[in-house]
C-alpha positions as CSV (number, residue, x, y, z in Angstrom):
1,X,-47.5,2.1,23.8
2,X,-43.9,0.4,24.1
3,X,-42.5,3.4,22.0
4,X,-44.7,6.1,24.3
5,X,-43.5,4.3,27.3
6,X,-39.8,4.1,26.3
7,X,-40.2,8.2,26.0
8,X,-41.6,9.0,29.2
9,X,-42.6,6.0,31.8
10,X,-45.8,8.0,33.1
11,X,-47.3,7.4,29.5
12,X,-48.4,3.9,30.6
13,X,-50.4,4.9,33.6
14,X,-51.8,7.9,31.8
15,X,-53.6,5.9,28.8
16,X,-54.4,3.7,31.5
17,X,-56.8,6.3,33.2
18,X,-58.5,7.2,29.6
19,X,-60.5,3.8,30.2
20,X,-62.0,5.0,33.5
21,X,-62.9,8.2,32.7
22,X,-64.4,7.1,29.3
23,X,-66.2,4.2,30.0
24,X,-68.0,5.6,33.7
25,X,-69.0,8.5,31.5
26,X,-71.6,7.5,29.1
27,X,-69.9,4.0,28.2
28,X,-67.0,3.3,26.8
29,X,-67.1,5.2,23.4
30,X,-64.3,7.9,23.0
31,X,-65.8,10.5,24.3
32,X,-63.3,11.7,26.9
33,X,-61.3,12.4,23.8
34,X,-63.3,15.4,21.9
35,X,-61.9,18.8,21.8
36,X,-64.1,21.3,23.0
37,X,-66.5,22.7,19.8
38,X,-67.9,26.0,19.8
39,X,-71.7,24.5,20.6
40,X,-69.8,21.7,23.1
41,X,-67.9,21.6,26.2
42,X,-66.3,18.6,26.5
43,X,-64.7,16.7,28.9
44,X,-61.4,17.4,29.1
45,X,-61.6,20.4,31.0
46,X,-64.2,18.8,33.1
47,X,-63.3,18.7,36.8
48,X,-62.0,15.4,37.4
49,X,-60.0,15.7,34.0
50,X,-58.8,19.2,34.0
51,X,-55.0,19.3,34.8
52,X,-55.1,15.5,35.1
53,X,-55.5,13.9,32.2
54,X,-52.4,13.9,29.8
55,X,-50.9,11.9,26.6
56,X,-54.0,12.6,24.6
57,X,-51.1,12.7,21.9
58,X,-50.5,8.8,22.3
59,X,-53.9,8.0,21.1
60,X,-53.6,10.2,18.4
61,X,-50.4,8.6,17.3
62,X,-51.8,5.3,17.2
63,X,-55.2,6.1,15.7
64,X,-53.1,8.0,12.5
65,X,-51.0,4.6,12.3
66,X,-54.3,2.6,12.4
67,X,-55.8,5.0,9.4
68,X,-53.1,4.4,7.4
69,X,-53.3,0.6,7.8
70,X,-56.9,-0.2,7.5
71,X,-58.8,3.3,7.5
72,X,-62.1,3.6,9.0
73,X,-61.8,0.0,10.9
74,X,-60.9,0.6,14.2
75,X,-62.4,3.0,16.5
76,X,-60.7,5.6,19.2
77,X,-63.5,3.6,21.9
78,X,-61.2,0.5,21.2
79,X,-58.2,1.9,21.1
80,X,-58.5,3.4,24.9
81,X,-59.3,0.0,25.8
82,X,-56.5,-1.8,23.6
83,X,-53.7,0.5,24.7
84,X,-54.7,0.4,28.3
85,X,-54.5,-3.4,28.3
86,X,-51.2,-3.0,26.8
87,X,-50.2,0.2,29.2
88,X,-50.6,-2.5,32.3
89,X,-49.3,-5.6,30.5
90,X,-45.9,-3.6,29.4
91,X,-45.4,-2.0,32.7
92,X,-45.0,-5.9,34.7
93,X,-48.9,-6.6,34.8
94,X,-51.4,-9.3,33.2
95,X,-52.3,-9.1,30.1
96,X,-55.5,-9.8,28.6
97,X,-57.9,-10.4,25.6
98,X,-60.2,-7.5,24.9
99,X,-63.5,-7.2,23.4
100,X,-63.6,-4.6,20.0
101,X,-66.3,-3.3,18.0
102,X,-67.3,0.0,20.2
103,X,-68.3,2.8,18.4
104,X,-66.9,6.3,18.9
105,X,-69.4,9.0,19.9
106,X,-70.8,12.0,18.4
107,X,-70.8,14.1,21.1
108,X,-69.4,14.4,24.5
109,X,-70.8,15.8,28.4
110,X,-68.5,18.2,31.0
111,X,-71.3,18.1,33.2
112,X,-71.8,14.2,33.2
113,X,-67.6,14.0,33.4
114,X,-67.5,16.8,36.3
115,X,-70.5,14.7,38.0
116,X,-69.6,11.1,37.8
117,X,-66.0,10.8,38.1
118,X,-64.5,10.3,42.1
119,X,-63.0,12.8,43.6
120,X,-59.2,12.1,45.7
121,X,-61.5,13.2,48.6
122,X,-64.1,10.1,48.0
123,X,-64.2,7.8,50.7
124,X,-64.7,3.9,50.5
125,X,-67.9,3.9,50.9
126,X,-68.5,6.7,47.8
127,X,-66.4,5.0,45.8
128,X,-68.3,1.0,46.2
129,X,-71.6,2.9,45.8
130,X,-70.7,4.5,42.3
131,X,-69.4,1.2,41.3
132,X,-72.1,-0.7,42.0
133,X,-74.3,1.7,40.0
134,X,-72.2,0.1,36.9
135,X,-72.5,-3.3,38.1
136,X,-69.1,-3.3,39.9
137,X,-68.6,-5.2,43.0
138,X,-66.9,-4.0,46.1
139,X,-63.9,-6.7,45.4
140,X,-63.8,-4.8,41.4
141,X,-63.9,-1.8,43.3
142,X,-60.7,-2.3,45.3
143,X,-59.0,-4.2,42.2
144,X,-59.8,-1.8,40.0
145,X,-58.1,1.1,42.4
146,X,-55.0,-1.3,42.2
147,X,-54.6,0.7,38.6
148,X,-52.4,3.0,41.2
149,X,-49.8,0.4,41.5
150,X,-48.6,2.8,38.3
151,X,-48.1,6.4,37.9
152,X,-48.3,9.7,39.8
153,X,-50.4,12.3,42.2
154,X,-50.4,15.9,42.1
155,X,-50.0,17.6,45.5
156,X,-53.6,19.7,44.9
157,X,-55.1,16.1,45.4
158,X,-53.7,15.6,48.8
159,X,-53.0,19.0,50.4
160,X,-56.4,18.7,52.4
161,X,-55.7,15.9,53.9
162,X,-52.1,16.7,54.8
163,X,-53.1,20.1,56.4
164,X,-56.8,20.6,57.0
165,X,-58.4,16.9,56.7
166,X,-62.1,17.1,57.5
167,X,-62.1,20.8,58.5
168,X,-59.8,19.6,61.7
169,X,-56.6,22.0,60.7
170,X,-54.7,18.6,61.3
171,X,-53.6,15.8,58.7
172,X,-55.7,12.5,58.0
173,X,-54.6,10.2,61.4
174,X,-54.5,7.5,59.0
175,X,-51.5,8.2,57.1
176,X,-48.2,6.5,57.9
177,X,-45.7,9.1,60.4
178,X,-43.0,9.1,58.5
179,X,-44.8,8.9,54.9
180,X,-46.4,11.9,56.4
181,X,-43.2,13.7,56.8
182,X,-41.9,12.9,53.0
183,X,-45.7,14.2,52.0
184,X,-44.8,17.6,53.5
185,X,-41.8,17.9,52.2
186,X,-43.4,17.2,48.7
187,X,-46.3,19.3,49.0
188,X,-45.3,22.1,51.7
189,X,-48.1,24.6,52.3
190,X,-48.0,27.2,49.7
191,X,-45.8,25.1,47.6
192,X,-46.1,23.9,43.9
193,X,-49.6,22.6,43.8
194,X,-48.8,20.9,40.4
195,X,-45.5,19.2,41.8
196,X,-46.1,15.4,42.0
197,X,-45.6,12.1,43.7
198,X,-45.1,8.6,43.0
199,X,-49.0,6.9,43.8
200,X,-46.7,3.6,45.4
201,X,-43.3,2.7,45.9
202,X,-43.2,1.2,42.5
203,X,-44.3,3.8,40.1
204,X,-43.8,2.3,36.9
205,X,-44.2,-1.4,38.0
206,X,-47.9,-3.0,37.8
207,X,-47.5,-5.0,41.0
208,X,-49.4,-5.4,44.7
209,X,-47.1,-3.1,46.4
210,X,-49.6,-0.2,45.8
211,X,-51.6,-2.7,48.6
212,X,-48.8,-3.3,50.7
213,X,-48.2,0.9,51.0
214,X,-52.1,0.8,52.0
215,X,-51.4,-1.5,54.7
216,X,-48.4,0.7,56.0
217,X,-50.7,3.8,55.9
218,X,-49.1,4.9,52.9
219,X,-51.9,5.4,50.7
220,X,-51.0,9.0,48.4
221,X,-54.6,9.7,47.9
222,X,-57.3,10.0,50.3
223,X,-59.3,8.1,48.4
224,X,-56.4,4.9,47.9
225,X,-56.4,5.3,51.9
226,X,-60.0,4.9,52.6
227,X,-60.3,1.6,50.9
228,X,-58.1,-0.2,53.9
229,X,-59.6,2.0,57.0
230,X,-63.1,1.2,55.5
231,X,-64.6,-2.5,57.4
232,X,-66.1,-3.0,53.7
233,X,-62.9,-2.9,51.8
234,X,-60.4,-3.7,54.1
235,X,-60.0,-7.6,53.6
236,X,-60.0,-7.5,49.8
237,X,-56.7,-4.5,50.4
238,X,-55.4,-6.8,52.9
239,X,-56.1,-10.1,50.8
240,X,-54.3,-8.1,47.1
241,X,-51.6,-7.1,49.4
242,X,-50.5,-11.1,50.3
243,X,-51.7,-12.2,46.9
244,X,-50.4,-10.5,43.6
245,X,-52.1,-13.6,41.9
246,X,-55.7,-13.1,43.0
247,X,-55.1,-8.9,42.7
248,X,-54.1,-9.4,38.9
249,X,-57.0,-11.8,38.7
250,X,-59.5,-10.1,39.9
251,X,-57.8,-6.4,38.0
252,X,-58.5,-8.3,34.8
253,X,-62.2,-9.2,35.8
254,X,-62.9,-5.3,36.6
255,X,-61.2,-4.3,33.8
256,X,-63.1,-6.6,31.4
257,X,-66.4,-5.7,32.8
258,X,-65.2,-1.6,32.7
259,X,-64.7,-2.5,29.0
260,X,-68.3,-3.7,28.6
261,X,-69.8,-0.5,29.8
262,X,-71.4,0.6,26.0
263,X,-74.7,1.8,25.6
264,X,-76.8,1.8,22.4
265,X,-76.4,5.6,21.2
266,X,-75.4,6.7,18.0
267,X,-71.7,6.5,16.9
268,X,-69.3,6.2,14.5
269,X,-65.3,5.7,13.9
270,X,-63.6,8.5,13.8
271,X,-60.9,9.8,11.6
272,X,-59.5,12.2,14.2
273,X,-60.2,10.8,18.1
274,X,-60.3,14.4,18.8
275,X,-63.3,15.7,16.8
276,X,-66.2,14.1,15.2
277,X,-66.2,13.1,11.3
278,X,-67.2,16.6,9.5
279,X,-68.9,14.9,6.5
280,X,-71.8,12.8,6.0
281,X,-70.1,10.8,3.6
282,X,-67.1,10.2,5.6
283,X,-68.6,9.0,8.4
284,X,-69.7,5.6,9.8
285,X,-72.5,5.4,11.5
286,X,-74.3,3.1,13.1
287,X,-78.1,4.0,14.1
């Protein structure tokens, strides 16, 4: 991760996002990494991943370093989890002890990916209910958003709510006046959709200031904003954003209990994170 980092400083916040959208998708077994096959769509190109996700290369870098070393040991599942603990910890933020022994999967699901994962759009309210289905609370919820303290937006993610928010042809009240103005020159209508921003004032710093923006209505994404206008969020945004302490605190806790989303379906360890073992007598599989 150091060495990915050291390359290009949006590395750390892009592992980081592999946990999320592996573990909310079936548990956390590797699943978000398999290439599409010719009898499975996976979920790279699935809607909340298509575009978005990046540095798939950085797992494989590691898991080819980990075969050499002690082949068939350590699985793509726990690597996601082990580099994103090490993605946060690297960029200024805790560190912590993680659980191994996941198993990869043998299969993946667009349609469960495209289903389950928030949209930018979500609202505060979305967001606490899908966590709670994974036995999340609305203070992991907020925490857990904090993984935005690091990394970058693309304008398609915000140009609703800079130009047409909730059908009104105006942008989201809540946004900041004069972070409004930098968003439009960022993202101008018919401008580069791909062009991106920083997600807080200090992209490549783990830190509270991503809660401190929140409080200055200077949430990037809709769904970052949300969680301080919303009367359910709003003290744990306002708490994090007086408190790095309890924010790291309470980041680890989410994180931890993210990490123990596994359910009991068949798996292996892969050789290659990015397709399933190809012989019955390579694998390792666990029934």
């Amino acid at each position: 991760m150091r060495t990915a980092m050291i390359k290009e400083s949006r590395s750390a916040a892009s592992v980081m996002r592999f946990q999320f959208h592996d573990c909310f998708v079936n548990g956390c077994d590797g699943s978000v990494l398999l290439d599409d096959t010719p009898t499975m769509l996976g979920e790279k190109l699935a809607l909340s991943n298509i575009n978005s996700l990046r540095d798939f290369d950085v797992v494989d870098e590691i898991k080819a370093e980990l075969e050499k070393a002690c082949p068939g040991v350590v699985s793509c599942a726990d690597i996601i989890v082990m580099a994103s603990r090490d993605a946060v910890s690297l960029s200024g933020g805790p560190d912590w002890v993680v659980k191994l022994g996941r198993l990869d999967s043998l299969t993946a699901s667009q349609d469960n990916s495209s289903a389950i994962m928030p949209s930018p759009r979500s609202t505060a309210a979305a967001l606490v209910d899908l966590f709670l289905k994974y036995g999340l609370s609305p203070r992991d919820t907020v925490a857990l958003s904090g993984s935005h303290s690091i990394g970058e937006g693309r304008c398609f993610s915000i140009m609703y709510r800079l130009y047409n928010q909730s059908g009104s042809g105006k942008p989201d009240p809540a946004i900041n006046p004069g972070y409004l103005t930098m968003l439009n020159e960022l993202c101008p209508q018919g401008g580069d959709e791909n062009r991106t921003g920083n997600l807080d004032s200090t992209p490549t710093k783990f830190d509270n200031w991503y809660f401190k923006d929140l409080v200055h209505g200077r949430g990037f994404l809709n769904s970052d904003q949300t969680l301080y206008t919303s009367p359910e969020t709003r003290g744990y945004v306002v708490e994090f954003s007086r408190d790095q302490d309890a924010f790291f605190e309470a980041f680890v806790e989410g994180m931890i209990k993210l990490g123990d989303l596994v359910y009991d379906n068949p798996g292996e360890i892969r050789k290659n994170c990015r397709v399933v073992n190809a012989r019955p007598n390579d694998m390792f599989v666990v029934f």
